[in-house]
N, C-alpha and C positions, 0 to 999 in steps of 0.2 A: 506453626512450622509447616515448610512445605517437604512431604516427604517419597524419597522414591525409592517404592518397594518392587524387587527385580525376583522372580521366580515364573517359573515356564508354564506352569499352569493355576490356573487362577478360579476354579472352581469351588466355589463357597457353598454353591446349591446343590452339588452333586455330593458332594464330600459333607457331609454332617461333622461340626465340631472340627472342621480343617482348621489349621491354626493361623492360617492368612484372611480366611475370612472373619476370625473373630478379633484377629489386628487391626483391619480396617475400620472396622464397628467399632471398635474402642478407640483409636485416634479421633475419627470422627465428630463423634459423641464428643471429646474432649477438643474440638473444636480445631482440626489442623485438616491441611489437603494433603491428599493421598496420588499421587499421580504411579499406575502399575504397569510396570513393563513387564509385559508376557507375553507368550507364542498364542495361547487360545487364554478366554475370558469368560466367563458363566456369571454374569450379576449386572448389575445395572448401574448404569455412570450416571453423573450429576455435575456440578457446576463444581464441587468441590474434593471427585473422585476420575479421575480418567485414566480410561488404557490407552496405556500407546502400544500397540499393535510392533512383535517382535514377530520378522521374517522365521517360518519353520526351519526346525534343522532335522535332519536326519541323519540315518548309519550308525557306525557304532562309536563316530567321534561327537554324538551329539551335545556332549557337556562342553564341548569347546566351540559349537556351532553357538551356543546360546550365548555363552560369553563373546564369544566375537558380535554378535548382532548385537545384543544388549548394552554392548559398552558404546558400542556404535551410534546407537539410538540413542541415549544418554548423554552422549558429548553434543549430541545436537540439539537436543530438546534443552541443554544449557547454555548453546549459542544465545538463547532469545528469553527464557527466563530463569529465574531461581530455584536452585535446589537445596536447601539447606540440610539434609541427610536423605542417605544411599544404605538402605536397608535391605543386603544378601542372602534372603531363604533358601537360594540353590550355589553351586560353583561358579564366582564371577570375581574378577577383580580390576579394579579397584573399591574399595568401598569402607565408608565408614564404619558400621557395624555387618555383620555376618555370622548367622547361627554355625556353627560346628554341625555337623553330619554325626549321625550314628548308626554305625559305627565309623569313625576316620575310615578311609578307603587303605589307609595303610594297614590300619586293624583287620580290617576285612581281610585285606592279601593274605597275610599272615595265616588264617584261618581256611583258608585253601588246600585242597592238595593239587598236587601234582603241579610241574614247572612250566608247563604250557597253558595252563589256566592264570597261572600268576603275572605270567609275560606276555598274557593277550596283547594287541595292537589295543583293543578295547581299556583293558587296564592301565596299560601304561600311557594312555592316553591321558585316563582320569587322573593316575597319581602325578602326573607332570601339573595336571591342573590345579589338584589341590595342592600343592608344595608352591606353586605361584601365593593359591590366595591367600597362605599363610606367612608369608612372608613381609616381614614388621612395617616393612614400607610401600605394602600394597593394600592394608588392613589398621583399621582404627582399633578397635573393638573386636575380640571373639565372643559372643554368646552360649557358653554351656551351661547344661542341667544339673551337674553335679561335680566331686571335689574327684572324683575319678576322670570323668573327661575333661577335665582343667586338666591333671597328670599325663595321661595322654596327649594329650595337646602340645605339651610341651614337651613330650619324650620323643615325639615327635617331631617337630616342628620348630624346638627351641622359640617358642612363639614369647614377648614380656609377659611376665604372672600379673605384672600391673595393668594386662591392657586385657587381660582376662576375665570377664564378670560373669559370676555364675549365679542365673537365672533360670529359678525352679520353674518345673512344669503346670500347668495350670489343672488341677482336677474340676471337673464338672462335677458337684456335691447335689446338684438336680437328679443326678441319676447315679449319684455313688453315695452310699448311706447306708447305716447297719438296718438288720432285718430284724423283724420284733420275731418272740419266739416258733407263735402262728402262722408268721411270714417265711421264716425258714422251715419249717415242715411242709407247709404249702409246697416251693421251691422244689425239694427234696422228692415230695410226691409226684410233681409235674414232669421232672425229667427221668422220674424212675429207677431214683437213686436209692437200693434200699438195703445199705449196711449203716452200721451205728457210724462211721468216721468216713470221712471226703476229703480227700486233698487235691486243690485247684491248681493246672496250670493250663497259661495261657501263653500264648507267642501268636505274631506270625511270619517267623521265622522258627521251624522248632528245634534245628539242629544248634545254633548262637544260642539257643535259651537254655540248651541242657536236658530236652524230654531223654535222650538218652542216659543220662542220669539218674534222669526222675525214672523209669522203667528199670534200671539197677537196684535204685533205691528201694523200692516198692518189693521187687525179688529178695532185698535184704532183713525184709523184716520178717520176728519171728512168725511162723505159720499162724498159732491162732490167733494173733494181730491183723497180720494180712488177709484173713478171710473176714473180718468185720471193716476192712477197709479200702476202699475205690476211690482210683486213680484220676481224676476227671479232665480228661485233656479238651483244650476250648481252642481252635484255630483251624484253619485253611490250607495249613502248609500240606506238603506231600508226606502221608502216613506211612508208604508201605515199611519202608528199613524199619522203622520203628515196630510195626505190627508183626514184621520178621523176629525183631528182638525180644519182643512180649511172649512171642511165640517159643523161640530159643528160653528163653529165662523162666516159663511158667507161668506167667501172669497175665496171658488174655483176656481172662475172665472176668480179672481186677481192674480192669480200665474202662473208661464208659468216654467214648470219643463223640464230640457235638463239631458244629460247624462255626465257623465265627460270625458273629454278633456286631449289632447296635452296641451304646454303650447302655440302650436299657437292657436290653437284651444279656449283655455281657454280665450287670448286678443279678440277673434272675439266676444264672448258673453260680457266681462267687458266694452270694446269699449260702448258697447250700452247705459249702464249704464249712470246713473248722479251721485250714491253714491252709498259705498260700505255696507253693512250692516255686524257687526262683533257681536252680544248679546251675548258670550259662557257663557258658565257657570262654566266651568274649563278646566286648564290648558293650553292653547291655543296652540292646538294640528295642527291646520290647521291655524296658523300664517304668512304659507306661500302663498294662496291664498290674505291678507288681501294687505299683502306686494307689490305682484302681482299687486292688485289694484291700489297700490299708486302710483307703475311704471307706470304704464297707464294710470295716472293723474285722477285719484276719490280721491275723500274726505272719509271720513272713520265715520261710527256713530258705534262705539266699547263699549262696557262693560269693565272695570278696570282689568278682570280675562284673562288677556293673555297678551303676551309680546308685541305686538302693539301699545299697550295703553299708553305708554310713549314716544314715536315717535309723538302722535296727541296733537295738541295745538288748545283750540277752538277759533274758529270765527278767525280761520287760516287755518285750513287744513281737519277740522270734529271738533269729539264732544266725548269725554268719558261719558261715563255713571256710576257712582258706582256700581248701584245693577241692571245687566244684564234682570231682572225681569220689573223693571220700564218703562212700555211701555207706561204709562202716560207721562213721562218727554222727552222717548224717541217720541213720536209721536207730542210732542209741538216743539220736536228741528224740526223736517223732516219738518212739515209742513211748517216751517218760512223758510227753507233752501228753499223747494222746490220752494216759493213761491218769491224765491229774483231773481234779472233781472240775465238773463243768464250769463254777463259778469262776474255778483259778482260769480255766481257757477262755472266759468271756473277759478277762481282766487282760490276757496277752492283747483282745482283738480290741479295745477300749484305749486300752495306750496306743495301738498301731494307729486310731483315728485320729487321735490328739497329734501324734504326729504330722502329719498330714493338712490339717487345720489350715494352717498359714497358706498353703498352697490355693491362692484364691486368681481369680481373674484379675481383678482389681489390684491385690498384692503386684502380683507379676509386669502390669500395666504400667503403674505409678514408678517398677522400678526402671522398664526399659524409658519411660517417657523423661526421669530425672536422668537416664544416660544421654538423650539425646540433645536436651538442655545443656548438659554440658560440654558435649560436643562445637555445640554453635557459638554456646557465650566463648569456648576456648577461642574457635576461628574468629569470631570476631574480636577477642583481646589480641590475637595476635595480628590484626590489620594496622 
C-alpha cells in the first residue's frame, strides 16, 4: 500500500517513542511506502519513504494553516500518482482514517474557565476545525484508545459507532515491567523516598489529571496513615497552585515532587510505588502514564473520567471512583488497600500487568494495517 501520513511535525529522532516514528518503522518493515506530509521533517527519506515538504503556518489560526496547505499538497501529489490511504495524526480533512485528539478540543473547552478563554479567536478557530473533521463525510475511520473516547466522540460529534475502531495504545514493555523486590528498594533509596507507602502520579498536564484531588486525597487520610505515606508527583506542569494547596491542606511534607522523565526514567520512580493514583477530571489526556503503571505492575485508584477506567476491575487490579471529587470514598479504598498484607497488594499489581499484556506494538499494527486493507479492497469493490 501506498500510504499518506499528514502531521505537522515529523520528528522521530528528537521525540523518543513518538508514535509517527514508530508507524513508519512498522509499515515499512511490513513492506508499504510511506509518503509524509509535514511542515519540518527529522529522519531520513529513501526510495520507499518521502517527505513532501508542507509550507509553515503560523499565528494562532495555525491548525487551519496546515490543513489548508496539506490538503493542498495532497491533491497534487495525486494529480500524478497513487494514494491508497490518508492517514490524519493532526486536524485535517479530508481523510480516511484519523486519530481523535485528547482530549477533543470540545472536552478541553468545557474545562476552562472563564468566557473569554472559551471564545478565543484561537479556539474557535480550532473547534470549527475539528467539527469539519468529524463530520461523516469528511472522515472514513476515527481512531480512539478507549470505549470512553468512542462516547465522546460521539456526544459530540454524532460521529457512526460503526466507523469508530478503538485502538489500544501501545506500551513499550522494554522499559515498562514490574521490579523484583531488590529492585524496588533500590528505587525507593535512590530518590529518597523513605516511608513504608508511595503513591505515584504522573501527568503532564496536572490540573485534567486531578493532582488536585490527589493532594485532597492525601489531606484525607487518617493522620497515622498519612505520615507513613508520600505523595510522589512525576511531571513538568506548573506546581505552584498545587504547592499553595499542600500548603493550605497540611501536606507539604507528604509530597516528594520529581521532573518529568524518559520512559526509563519514568519505571525507576513508578518501580517505587505501591499504587497508582489516576482522580482526572477530564478527558484522560495522560492515559498513558496510568497504562505505564499497570505495565510495571500497580494497581490503579482512577475516577470514571478517562479511558483507563474500563481496564480496572475492583478488589482485582484497583478501584474506580465515579465522581473524581470524592476523596472521602477514595481515602477509605487507600487505606484498606494500604493496610492488606503485602502478598494480597502484589496480587492487585500482577492482575494490573496481565491487563495490559495485549497492549503490544505488533497487536496494535496488525490492527490498524487490517483497517487499511479494508479500506482499499472496499474502494476498489466499489469501482
Amino acid at each position: 500500500m501506498r500510504i499518506a501520513l499528514l502531521k505537522i511535525k515529523f520528528h522521530p529522532e528528537r521525540e523518543r517513542g513518538d508514535y509517527s516514528g514508530l508507524f513508519v518503522d512498522e509499515m515499512l518493515q511490513r513492506g508499504h511506502q510511506i509518503l509524509i506530509f509535514a511542515e519540518s521533517f527529522l529522519a531520513d527519506e529513501s526510495h520507499r519513504c518521502r517527505w513532501i515538504k508542507i509550507p509553515r503556518s503560523t499565528g494562532w489560526a495555525r491548525n487551519n494553516g496546515f490543513h489548508r496547505h496539506v490538503q493542498r499538497e495532497l491533491e497534487a501529489v495525486r494529480r500524478h500518482e497513487p494514494v491508497d490511504v490518508v492517514y490524519a495524526l493532526n486536524r485535517t480533512w479530508p481523510a480516511d482514517v484519523a486519530n481523535v485528539p485528547l482530549p477533543l478540543h470540545a472536552e478541553y473547552l468545557r474545562s476552562l474557565g472563564g468566557i473569554f478563554r472559551r471564545f478565543s479567536p484561537r479556539n474557535l478557530s480550532i473547534s470549527r476545525l475539528e467539527k469539519n473533521v468529524f463530520r461523516p463525510g469528511h472522515l472514513g475511520y476515527a481512531l480512539v484508545n478507549s470505549a470512553y473516547q468512542q462516547q465522546n466522540l460521539m456526544a459530540n460529534y454524532q460521529f457512526p459507532v460503526e466507523r469508530v475502531v478503538i485502538l489500544r495504545n501501545i506500551l513499550n514493555f522494554e522499559a515498562c515491567y514490574p521490579a523484583t523486590a531488590a529492585e524496588k528498594t533500590g528505587s525507593r533509596i535512590a530518590a529518597r523516598l523513605d516511608r513504608k507507602f508511595i503513591i505515584a502520579f504522573a501527568a503532564s498536564r496536572f490540573a485534567p489529571s486531578g493532582l488536585d484531588n490527589a493532594v485532597n486525597l492525601l489531606a484525607a487520610l487518617p493522620d497515622a496513615l498519612r505520615r507513613e505515606t508520600l505523595l510522589l508527583v512525576i511531571g513538568d506542569d506548573r506546581r505552584e497552585p498545587f504547592l499553595a494547596q499542600a500548603e493550605r491542606c497540611g501536606v507539604s511534607d507528604d509530597i516528594v515532587w520529581v521532573g518529568g522523565s524518559s520512559a526509563e526514567e519514568l519505571r525507576d520512580y513508578l518501580i517505587a510505588a505501591d499504587l497508582f493514583l489516576y482522580p482526572g477530571n477530564c478527558g484522560g489526556c495522560d492515559d498513558r502514564f496510568a497504562l505505564q503503571a499497570m505495565g510495571c505492575g500497580l494497581p490503579l485508584l482512577c475516577s470514571s473520567r478517562n479511558g483507563v477506567a474500563e481496564l480496572v476491575q475492583e478488589n482485582r487490579n484497583g478501584i474506580v471512583i465515579d465522581e473524581p471529587k470524592d476523596v472521602e470514598r477514595m481515602a477509605r479504598w487507600l487505606a484498606t488497600f494500604l493496610q492488606l498484607p503485602q502478598t494480597a497488594r502484589e496480587q492487585y499489581g500482577a492482575a494490573a500487568m496481565e491487563t495490559v499484556k495485549p497492549f503490544t506494538r505488533e497487536n496494535h499494527f496488525n490492527q490498524l494495517e487490517t483497517l487499511f486493507r479494508k479500506i482499499v479492497e472496499s474502494r476498489t469493490a466499489g469501482k
